[in-house]
N, C-alpha and C positions, 0 to 999 in steps of 0.2 A: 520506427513506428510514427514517423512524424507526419505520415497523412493523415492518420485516426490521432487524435489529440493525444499525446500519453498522458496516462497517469500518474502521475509521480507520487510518491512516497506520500500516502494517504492522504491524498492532495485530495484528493483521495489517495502521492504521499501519504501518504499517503499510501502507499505501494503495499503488509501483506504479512507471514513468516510464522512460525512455528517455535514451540519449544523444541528440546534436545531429549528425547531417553535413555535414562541412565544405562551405565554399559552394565557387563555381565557379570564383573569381577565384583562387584558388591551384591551378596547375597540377599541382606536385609533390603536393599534396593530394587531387586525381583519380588520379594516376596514383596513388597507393600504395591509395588504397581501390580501383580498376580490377583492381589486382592480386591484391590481398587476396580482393575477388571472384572471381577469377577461380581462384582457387586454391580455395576454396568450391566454386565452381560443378562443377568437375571434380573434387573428391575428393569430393563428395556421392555419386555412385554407387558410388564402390568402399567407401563409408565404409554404404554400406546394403544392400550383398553381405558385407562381413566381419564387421561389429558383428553380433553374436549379442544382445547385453545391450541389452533396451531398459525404460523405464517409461511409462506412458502412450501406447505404442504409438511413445515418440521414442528415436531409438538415444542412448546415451550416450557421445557423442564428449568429447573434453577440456575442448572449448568448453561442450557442454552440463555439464557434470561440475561447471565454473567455475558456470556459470550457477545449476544447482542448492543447489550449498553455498551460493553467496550468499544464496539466498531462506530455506536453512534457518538461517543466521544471523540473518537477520530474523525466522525462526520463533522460534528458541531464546534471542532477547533479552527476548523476556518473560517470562523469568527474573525477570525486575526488574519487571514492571510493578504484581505487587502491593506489592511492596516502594514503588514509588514513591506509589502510592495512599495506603499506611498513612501515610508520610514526611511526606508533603501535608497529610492530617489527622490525625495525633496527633502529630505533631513541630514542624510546622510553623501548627497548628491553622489551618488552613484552610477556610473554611465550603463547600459546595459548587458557590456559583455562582466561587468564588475559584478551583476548583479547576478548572472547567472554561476559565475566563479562560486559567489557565497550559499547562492541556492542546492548547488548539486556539491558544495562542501559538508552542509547541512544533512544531507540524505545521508553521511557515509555512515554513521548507526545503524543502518538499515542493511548492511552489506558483510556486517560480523554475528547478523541474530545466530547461526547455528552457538556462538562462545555463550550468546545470554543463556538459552533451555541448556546448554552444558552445568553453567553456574545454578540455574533454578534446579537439575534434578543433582546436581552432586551437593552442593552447599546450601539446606534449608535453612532459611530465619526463621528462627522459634519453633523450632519444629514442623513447618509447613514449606511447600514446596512450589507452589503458588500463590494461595492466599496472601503471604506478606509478600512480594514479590510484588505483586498487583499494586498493594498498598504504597509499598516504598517507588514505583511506580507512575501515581499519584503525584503521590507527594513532591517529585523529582519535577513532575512538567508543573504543579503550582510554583515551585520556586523559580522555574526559568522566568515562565512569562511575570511572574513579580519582578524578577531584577531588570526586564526588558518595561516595564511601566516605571521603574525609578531612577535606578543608577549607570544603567547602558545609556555612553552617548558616542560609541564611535563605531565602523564595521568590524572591526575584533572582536570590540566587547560586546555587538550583538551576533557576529559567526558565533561565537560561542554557544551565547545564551539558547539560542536558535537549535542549537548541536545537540544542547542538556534539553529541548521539549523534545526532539525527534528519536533522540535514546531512548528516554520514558515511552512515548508512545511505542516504539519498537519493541521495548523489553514487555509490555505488556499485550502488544501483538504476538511476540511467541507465546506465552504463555495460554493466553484462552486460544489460539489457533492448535492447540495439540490439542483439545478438545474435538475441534472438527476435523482435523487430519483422522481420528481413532475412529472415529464413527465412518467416516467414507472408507474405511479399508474393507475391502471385499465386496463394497455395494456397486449398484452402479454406475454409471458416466450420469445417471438420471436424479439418481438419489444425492450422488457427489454434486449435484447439480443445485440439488434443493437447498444444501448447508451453504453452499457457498452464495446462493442468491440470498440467503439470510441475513450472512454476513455482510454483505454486500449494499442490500438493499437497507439496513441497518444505518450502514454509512451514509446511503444515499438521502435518508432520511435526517439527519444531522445535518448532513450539509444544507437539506432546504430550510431546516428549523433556523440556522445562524446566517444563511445568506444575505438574504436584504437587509438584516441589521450592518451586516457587515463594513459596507459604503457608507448606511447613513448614520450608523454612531459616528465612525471618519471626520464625516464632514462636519458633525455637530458638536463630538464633543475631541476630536484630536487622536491622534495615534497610541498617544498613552492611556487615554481613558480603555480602551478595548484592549490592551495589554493587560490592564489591569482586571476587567471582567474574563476576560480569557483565563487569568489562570485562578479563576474557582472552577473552571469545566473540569480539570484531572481529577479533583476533589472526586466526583463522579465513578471514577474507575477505582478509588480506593474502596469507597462505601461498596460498590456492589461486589467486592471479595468476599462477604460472609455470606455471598449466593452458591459460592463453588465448591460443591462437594468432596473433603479430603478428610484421610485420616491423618492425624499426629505423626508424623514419623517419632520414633522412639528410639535409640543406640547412642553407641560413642560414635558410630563412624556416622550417624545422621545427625550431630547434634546441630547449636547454629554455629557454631564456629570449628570447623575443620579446616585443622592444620591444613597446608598446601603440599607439607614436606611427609604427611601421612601414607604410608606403604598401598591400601587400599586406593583411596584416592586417585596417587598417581597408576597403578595398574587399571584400575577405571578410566581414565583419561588416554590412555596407551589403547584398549581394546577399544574405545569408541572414538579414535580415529584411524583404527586398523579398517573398523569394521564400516565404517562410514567411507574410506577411500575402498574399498572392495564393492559396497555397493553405488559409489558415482561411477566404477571406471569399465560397469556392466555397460553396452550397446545402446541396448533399448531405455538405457538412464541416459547416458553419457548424449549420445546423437538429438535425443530431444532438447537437451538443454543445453546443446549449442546453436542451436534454430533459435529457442525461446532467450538468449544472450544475445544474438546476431538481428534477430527482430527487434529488439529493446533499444537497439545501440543505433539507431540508426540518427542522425542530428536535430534539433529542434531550434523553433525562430520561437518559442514564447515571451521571452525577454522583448525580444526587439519589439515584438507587436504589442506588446505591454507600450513599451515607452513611445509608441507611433498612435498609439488609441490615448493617449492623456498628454501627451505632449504635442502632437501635429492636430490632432482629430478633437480633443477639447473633451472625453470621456472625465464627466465627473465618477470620485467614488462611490455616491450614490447610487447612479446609473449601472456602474461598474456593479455593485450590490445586485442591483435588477438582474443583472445579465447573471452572475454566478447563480441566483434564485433560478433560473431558467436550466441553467446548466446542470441543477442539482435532480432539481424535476427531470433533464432529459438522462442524469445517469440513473434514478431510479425507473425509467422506462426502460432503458438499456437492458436493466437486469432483468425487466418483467419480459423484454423479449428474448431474451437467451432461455427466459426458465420458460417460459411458454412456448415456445420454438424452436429453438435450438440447442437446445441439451442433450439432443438425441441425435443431429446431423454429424456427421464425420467431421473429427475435430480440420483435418485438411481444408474441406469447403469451407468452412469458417473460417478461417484466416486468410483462404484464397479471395475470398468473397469480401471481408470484411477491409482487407488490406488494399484491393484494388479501387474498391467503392470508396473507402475515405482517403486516399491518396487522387481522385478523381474530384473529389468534394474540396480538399485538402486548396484544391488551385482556387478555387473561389475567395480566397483570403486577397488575392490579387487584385479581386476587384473592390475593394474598399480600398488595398494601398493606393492603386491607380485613380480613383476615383468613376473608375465606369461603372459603381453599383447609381452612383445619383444620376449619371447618363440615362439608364433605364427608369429615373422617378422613384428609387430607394432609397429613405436615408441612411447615414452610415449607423444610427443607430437602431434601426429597423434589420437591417442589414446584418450587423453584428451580432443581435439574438439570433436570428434565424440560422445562420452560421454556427453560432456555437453552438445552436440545442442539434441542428443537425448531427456535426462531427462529434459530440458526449456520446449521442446514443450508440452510434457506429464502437466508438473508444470503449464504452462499457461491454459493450457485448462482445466486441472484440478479446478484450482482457477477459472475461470470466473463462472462457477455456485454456487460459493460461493456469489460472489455480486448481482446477480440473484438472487438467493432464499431470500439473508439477504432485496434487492430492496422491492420485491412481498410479504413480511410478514409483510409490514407498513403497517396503518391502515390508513386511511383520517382524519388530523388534526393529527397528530404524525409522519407523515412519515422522515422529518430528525432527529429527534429528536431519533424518533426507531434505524435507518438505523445508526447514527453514535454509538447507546450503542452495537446495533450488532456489528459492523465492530470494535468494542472498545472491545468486549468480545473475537473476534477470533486474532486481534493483542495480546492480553493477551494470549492465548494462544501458541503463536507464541514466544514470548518473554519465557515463561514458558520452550518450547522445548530450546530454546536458550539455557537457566541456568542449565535444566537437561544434555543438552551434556556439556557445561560444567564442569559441575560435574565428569560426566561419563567421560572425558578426565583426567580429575586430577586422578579418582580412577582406570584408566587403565595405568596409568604411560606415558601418553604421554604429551610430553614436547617439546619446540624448536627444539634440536634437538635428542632426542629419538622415536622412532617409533616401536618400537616391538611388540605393542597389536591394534597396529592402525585398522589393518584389522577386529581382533576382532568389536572393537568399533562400524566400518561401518557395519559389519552385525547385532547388535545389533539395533543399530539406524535405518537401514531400515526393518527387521524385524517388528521392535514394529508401523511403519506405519500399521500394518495390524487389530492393537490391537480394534479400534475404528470399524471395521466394522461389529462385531454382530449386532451393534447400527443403523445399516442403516435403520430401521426401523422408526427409530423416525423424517425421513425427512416425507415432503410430497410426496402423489404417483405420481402424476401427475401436469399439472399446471393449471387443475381448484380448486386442493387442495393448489395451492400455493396460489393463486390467492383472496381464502375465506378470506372473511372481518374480524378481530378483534373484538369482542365485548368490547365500552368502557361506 
């Protein structure tokens, strides 16, 4: 996917995932989700007569309200991310294929969420099964980014730290995404469309709120000063747990510490990964989310064109700031044109479309390496926004029918559970591109400060976007074929 910029692990990295529902073998664990739904199912109509206040066409209930702020904390964390870039290579002098090593080491949290919604619905804290979850959540990514403003001074001790914010984030991406996986089951590709531009557009919104600071705290006050404001942002997802409406779970087998070596438990864990490999190894599961892994995995030059836009090109952080502010603006368009336009197009043309257009857009990177964008009277930093806002919006709209399809292929009684080993297979691939451009940077000889094959590299890398589409067959055609039940 490296003609359309990916996006990485709520980098919008940034990347997505779901909690786990509990398996069958615990009774009292039917009955309290039984209920839980049920209490859903019946206040959904009066909650769609009263609620006046909607966005994306979805009322903002508390639950959603939860949901939103979460994703906009995911937005508003990269706050940090050029701070972490600079960190990388001028602090920790870093050459570029190092940096992606550490990057797509970072994302591997993001590639076990089906184990977190296992943990959240078999072993509640305090009685609650999100709510503390969320919290301890919080509180998990302020600790990182505090130990990354004091006592990290080398790349271990920041892979780490780095490791401990993308868990947090991740573990509380399943959590409120089982919220929106429950509600899109049964509806359809339009309505799955609405939650998801919610979430979405939520993010996108964080991101332009922290963008331009982002460069120029950098520049003004140093890498640790925004490490350090960064980690009051989780604070954020703790406080708004007391939005998410649960009941107490109440038993021995729910309390907050449950044995491991408990007879329930483990037949819980046995039946929900019977019942989870029976419904990945269905066709109409299995064949789309080997498209949706095979698109993902395809190589990426971010790295290199990082350290060729501040090291060759003279891109301050600030500027850098400018550009991500643009970028955040073009993925919140992204989504308005998916929700406006394309929610209803065959998921196929979408990816045919989207994939071929930004792997076409994708070569233009070439002409700022080369320098024939100033040939034509452009500077490279005029050049650079227009570039980037371009290929965001393409990337955003491109990806929302990936959560769409991964939403619409749960079955009823597996839906978070499906929806986070989906969203768990296409960051693996995500993470997969990551290691191959790095690769592919090391055996093209690019380095800090060498760039001579670079342009090479980027045509290779947006080229091979193209590789996965013989395969477009193996999606579904339309969205009563997404839409078809699981047999479990």
């Amino acid at each position: 996917m490296s003609g359309v910029l990916p996006l990485s692990f709520r980098e919008d990295e940034p990347f997505i995932g779901a909690r786990s529902s509990a398996g069958n073998g615990d009774s009292l664990a039917i009955e309290m989700e039984q209920e839980t739904s049920t209490s859903t199912s019946s206040g959904g109509s009066s909650r769609k007569k009263n609620s006046r206040l909607k966005c994306f066409g979805v009322d903002l209930s508390p639950d959603n309200v939860a949901v939103a702020m979460v994703y906009f904390v995911q937005g508003v964390l990269g706050l940090a991310r050029l701070a972490v870039s600079f960190y990388l290579k001028d602090d920790l002098h870093l050459d570029p294929a190092e940096t992606a090593v550490v990057t797509g080491f970072s994302a591997l949290p993001w590639l076990v969420k089906p184990l977190y919604g296992f943990i959240s619905d078999s072993i509640p804290l305090f009685g609650y099964r999100r709510r503390s979850y969320l919290v301890l959540s919080g509180l998990l990514g302020a600790l990182s980014w505090s130990l990354m403003a004091t006592f990290v001074d080398s790349k271990y001790g920041a892979a780490c730290c780095i490791l401990l914010g993308s868990f947090s984030v991740a573990f509380s991406d399943v959590v409120v995404d089982s919220m929106v996986v429950e509600r899109a089951r049964g509806e359809s590709q339009s309505v799955s469309g609405s939650l998801q531009s919610l979430c979405w557009g939520s993010s996108a919104f964080g991101g332009i709120v922290s963008s331009y600071f982002s460069g120029s705290l950098v520049d003004a006050y140093g890498v640790r000063f925004v490490f350090g404001v960064t980690a009051l942002l989780p604070l954020i997802t703790s406080a708004v747990a007391v939005l998410v409406k649960e009941q107490r779970v109440i038993g021995q087998a729910r309390g907050p510490n449950v044995p491991l070596g408990n007879s329930s438990f483990l037949k819980s864990s046995k039946e929900n990964i019977i019942q989870l490999w029976n419904a990945v190894r269905q066709p109409n599961v299995f064949l789309p989310t080997v498209f949706i892994f095979l698109w993902q995995a395809t190589p990426q030059s971010d790295s290199a064109m990082f350290f060729f836009t501040t090291n060759k090109l003279g891109f301050t952080p600030e500027f850098l700031g400018r550009v991500k502010l643009v970028t955040s603006v073009a993925s919140l368009a992204g989504v308005g044109l998916y929700n406006g336009f394309l929610k209803n197009v065959p998921l196929r043309k979408i990816f045919l479309a989207t994939t071929v257009t930004g792997t076409v857009l994708g070569m233009t990177q070439v002409f700022l390496v080369t320098g024939l964008s100033r040939q034509f009277g452009i500077s490279d930093e005029w050049f650079a926004i227009g570039d980037s806002l371009i290929l965001t919006v393409l990337s955003q709209a491109s990806f929302m029918p990936v959560l769409v399809l991964a939403a619409k292929l749960c079955p009823e009684g597996m839906e978070a559970t499906l929806f986070a080993t989906l969203m768990s297979i296409s960051n693996g691939g995500n993470v997969l591109g990551g290691l191959i451009g790095a690769g592919l940077t090391q055996i093209f000889g690019v380095t800090k400060d060498k760039f001579d094959n670079l342009a090479a590299l980027i045509i290779l890398c947006n080229l091979s976007s193209l590789l996965p589409l013989p395969l477009l067959h193996l999606l579904p055609r339309d969205d009563s074929d997404t839409a078809s039940k699981v047999k479990m």
